[in-house]
Backbone as CSV, one residue per row, in Angstrom:
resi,resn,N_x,N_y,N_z,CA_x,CA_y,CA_z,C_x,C_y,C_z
1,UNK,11.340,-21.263,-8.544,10.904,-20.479,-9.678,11.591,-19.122,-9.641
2,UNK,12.131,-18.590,-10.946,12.504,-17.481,-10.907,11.908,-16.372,-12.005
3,UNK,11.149,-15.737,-11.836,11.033,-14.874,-12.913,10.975,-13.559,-12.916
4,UNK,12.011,-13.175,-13.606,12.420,-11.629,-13.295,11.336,-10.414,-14.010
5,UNK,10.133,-10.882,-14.743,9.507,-9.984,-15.437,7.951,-11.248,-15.928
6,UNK,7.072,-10.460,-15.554,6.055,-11.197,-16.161,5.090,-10.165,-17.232
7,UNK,4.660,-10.428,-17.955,3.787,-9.678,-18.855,2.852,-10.347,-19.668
8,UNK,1.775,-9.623,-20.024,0.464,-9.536,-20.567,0.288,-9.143,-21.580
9,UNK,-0.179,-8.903,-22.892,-0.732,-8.463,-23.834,-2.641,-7.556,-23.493
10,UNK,-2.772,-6.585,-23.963,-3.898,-5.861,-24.012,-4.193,-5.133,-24.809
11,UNK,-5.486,-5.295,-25.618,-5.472,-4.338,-27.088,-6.171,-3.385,-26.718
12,UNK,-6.235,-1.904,-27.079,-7.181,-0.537,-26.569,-8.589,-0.683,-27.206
13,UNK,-9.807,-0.477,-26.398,-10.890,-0.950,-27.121,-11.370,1.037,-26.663
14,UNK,-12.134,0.639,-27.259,-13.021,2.323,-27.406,-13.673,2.706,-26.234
15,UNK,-13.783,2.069,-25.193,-14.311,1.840,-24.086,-13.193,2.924,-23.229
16,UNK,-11.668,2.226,-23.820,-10.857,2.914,-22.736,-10.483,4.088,-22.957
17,UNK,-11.168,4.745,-23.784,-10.246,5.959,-24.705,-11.980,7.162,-23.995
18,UNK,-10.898,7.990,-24.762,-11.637,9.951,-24.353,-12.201,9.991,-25.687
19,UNK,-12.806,10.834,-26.154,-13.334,11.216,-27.343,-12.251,11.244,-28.362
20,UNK,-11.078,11.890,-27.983,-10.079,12.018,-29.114,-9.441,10.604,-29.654
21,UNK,-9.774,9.474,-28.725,-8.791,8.001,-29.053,-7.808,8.031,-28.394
22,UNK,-7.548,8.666,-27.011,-6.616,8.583,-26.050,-7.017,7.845,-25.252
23,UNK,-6.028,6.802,-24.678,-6.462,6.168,-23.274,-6.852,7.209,-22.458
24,UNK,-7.582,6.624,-21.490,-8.090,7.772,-20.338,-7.252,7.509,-19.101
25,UNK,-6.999,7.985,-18.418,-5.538,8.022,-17.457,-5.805,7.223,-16.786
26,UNK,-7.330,6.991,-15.627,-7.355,5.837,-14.960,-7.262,4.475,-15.486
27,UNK,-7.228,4.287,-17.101,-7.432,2.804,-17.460,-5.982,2.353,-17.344
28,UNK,-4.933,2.819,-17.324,-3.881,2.684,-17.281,-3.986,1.471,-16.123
29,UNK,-4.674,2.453,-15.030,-4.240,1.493,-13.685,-5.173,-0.053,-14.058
30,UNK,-6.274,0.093,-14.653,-7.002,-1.785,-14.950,-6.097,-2.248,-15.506
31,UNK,-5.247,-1.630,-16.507,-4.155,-2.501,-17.250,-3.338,-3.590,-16.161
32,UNK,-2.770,-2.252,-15.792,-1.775,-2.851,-14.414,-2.339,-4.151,-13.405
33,UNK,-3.860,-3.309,-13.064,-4.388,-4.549,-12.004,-4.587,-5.907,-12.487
34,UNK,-4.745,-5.767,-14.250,-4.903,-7.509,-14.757,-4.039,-8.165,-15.023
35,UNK,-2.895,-7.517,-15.232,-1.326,-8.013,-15.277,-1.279,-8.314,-13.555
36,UNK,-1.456,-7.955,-12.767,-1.028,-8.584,-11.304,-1.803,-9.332,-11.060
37,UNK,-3.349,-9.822,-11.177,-4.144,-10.333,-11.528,-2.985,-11.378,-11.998
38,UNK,-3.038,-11.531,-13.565,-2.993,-13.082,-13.980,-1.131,-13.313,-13.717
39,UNK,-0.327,-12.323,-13.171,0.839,-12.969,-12.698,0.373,-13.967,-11.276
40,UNK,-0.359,-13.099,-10.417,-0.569,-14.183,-9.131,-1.006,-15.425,-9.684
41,UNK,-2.105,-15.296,-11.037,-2.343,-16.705,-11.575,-1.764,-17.499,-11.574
42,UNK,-0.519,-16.834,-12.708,0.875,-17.699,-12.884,1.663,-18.478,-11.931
43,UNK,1.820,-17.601,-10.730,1.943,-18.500,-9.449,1.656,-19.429,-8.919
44,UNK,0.116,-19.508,-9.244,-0.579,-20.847,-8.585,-1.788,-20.086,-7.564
45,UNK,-1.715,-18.569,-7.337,-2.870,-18.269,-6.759,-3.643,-17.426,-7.651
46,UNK,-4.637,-17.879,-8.259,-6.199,-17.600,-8.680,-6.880,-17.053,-7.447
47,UNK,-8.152,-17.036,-8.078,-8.894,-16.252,-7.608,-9.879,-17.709,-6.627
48,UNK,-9.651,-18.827,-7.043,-9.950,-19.698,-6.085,-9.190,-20.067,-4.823
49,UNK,-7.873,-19.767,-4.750,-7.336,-19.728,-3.734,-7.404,-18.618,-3.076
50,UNK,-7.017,-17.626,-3.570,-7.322,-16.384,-2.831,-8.542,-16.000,-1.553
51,UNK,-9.474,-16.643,-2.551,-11.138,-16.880,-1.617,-10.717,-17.921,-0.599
52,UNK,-10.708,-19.035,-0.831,-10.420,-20.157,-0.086,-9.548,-20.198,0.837
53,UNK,-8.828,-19.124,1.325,-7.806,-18.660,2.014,-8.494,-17.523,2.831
54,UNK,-9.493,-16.959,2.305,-9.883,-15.945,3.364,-9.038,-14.602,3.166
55,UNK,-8.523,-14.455,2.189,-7.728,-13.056,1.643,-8.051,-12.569,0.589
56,UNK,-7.410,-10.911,0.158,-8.071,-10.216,-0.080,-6.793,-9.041,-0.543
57,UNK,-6.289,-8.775,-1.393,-5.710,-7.847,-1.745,-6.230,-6.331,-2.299
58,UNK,-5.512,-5.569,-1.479,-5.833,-4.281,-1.702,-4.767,-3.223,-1.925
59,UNK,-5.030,-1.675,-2.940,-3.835,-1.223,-3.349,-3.601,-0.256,-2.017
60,UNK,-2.557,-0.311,-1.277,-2.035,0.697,-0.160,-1.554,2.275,-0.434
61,UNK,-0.753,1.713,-1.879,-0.190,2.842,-2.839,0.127,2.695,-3.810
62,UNK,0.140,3.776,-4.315,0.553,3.731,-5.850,1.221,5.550,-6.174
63,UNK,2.035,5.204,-7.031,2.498,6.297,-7.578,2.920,6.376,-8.962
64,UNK,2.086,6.832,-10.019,1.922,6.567,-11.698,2.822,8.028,-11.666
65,UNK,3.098,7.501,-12.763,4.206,8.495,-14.016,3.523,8.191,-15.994
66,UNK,2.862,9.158,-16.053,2.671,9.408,-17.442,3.356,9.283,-18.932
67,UNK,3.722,9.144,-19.316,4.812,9.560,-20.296,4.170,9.505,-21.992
68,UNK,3.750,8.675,-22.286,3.548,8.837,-23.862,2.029,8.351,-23.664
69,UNK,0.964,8.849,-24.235,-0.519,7.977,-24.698,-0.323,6.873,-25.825
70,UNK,-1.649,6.067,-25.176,-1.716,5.247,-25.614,-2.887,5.497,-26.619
71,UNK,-3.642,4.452,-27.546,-4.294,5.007,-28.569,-5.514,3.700,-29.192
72,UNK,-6.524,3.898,-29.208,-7.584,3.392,-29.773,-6.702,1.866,-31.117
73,UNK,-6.899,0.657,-30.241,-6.270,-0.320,-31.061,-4.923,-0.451,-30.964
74,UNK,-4.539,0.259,-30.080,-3.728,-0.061,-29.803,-2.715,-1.266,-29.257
75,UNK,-1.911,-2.750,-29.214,-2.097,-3.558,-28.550,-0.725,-3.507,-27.924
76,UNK,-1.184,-2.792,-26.375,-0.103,-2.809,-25.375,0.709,-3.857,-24.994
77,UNK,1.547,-4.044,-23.805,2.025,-4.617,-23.480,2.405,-4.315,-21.879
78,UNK,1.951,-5.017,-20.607,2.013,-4.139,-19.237,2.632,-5.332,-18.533
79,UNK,3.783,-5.115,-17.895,4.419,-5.794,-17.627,4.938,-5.594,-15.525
80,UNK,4.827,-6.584,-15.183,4.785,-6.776,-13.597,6.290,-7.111,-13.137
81,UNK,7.078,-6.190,-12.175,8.266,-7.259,-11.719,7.924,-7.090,-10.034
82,UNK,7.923,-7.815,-9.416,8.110,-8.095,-8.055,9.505,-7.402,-7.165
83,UNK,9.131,-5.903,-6.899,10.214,-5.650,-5.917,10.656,-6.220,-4.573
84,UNK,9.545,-6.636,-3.906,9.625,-7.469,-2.527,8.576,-7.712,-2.073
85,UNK,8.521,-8.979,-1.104,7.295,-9.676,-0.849,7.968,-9.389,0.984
86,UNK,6.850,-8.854,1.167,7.213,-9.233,3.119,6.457,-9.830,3.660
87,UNK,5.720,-9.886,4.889,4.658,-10.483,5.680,3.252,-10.264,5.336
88,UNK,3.203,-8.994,5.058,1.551,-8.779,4.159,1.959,-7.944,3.693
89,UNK,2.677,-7.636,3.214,2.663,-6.517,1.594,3.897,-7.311,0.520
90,UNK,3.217,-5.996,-0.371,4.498,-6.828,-1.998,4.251,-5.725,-2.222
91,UNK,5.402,-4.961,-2.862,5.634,-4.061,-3.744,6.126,-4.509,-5.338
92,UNK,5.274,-3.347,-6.107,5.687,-3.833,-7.532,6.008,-2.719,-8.410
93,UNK,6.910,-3.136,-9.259,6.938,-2.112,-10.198,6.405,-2.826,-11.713
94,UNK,5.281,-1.517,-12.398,4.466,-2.185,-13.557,4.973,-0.995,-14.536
95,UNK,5.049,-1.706,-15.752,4.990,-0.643,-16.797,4.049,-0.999,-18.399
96,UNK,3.480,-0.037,-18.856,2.609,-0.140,-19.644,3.392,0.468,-21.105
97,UNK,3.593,-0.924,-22.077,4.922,-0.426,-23.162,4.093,-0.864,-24.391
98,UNK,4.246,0.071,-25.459,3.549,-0.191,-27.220,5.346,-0.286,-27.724
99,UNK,5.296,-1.330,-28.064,6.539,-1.405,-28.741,7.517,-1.373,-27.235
100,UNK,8.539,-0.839,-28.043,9.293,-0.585,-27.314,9.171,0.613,-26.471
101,UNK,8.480,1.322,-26.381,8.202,2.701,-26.077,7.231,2.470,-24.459
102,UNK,7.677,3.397,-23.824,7.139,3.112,-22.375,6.278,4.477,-22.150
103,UNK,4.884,3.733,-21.875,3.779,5.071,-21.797,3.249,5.348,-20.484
104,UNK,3.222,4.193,-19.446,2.859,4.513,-18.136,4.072,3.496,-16.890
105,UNK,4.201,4.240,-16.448,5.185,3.332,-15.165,4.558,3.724,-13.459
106,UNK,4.458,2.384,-12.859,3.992,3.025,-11.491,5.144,1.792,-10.533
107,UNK,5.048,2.503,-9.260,5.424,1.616,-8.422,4.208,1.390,-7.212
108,UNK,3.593,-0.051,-7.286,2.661,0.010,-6.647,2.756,-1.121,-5.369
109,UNK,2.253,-0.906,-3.816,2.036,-1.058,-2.945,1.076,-1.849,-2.632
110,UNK,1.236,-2.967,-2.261,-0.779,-4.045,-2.247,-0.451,-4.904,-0.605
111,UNK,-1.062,-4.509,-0.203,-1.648,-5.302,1.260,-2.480,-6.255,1.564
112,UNK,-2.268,-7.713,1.764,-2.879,-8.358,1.870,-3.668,-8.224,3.898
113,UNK,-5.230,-8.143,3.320,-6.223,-8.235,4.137,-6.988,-9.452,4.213
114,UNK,-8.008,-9.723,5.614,-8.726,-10.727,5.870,-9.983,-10.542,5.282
115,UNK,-10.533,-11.340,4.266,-12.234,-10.974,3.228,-13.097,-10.130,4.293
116,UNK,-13.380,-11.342,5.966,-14.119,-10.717,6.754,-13.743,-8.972,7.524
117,UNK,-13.264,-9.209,7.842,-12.823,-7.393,8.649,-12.156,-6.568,8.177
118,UNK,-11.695,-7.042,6.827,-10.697,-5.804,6.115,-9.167,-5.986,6.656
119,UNK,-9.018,-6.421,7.762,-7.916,-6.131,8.700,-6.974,-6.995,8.188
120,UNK,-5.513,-6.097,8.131,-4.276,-6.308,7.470,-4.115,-8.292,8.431
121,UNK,-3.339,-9.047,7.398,-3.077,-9.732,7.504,-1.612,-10.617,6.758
122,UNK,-1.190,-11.432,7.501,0.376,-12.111,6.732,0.011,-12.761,5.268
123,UNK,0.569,-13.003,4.677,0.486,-13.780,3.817,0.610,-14.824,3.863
124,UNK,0.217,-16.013,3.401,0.166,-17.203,3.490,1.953,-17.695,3.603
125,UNK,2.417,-18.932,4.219,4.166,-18.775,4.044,3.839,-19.584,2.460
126,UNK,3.429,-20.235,1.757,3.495,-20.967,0.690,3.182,-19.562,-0.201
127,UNK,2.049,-18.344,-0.214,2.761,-17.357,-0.922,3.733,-16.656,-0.960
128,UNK,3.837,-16.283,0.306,5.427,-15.674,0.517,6.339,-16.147,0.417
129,UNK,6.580,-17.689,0.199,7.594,-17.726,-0.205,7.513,-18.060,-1.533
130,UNK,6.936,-17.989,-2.280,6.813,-18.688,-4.089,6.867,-17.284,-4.848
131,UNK,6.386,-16.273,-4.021,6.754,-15.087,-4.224,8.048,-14.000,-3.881
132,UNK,8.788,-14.706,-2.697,9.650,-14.106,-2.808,10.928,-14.698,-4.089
133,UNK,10.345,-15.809,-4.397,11.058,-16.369,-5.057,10.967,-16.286,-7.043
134,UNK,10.140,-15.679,-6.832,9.658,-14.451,-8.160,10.473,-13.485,-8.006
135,UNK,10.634,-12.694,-7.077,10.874,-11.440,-6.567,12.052,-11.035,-7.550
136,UNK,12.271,-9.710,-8.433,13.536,-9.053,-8.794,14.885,-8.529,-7.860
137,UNK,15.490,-8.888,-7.967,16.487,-8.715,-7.017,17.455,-7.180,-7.648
């Protein structure tokens, strides 16, 4: 499998916005997390494997960049590429686009952990490798 870009559709509900009809800065990042969310879907790992495996993803880092708001009804577009998959981490770069126009970009950091102790753990080799094989080069 190769896919150099995966993406989502998301419309702005009133929920995510400030009084004025601006997104609110943290929703940016749920955008992002449901786009990585249903790309792992796409993969073949759900949220039933994930459990059933005894893992547990968590964000290590992140580093957002702002650029244009987003707006009440708005219907985004947040898109996932896979910079690299190693032994227990994946790095990603996500961006959150209306049109053509790019309003949030992060490069984010996720560590796969054990459900029970928290404690960093490898990734499965059947994810790591179906994922490195996603991966943007």
């Amino acid at each position: 499998m190769s896919t150099a870009e995966f993406s989502i559709k998301l419309r702005v509900y009133i929920e995510d916005t400030d009084a004025g009809g601006i997104v609110y800065y943290v929703n940016y990042l749920k955008f992002m997390e449901r786009a990585r969310t249903e790309f792992m879907r796409s993969l073949g790992f759900g949220k039933d494997y994930i459990f059933n495996h005894d893992l547990m993803f968590v964000v290590h880092d992140v580093a957002v960049r702002y650029h244009r708001p987003a707006r009440l009804d708005d219907e985004l577009q947040v898109k996932v590429r896979l910079r690299e998959a190693r032994g227990a981490t994946m790095r990603l770069q996500q961006e959150v686009c209306l049109d053509n126009a790019l309003l949030a970009s992060a490069e984010v950091t996720i560590a796969c952990v054990d459900r029970s102790g928290l404690k960093p753990r490898r990734l499965p080799r059947i994810m790591l490798d179906t994922l490195r094989s996603a991966q943007v080069h």
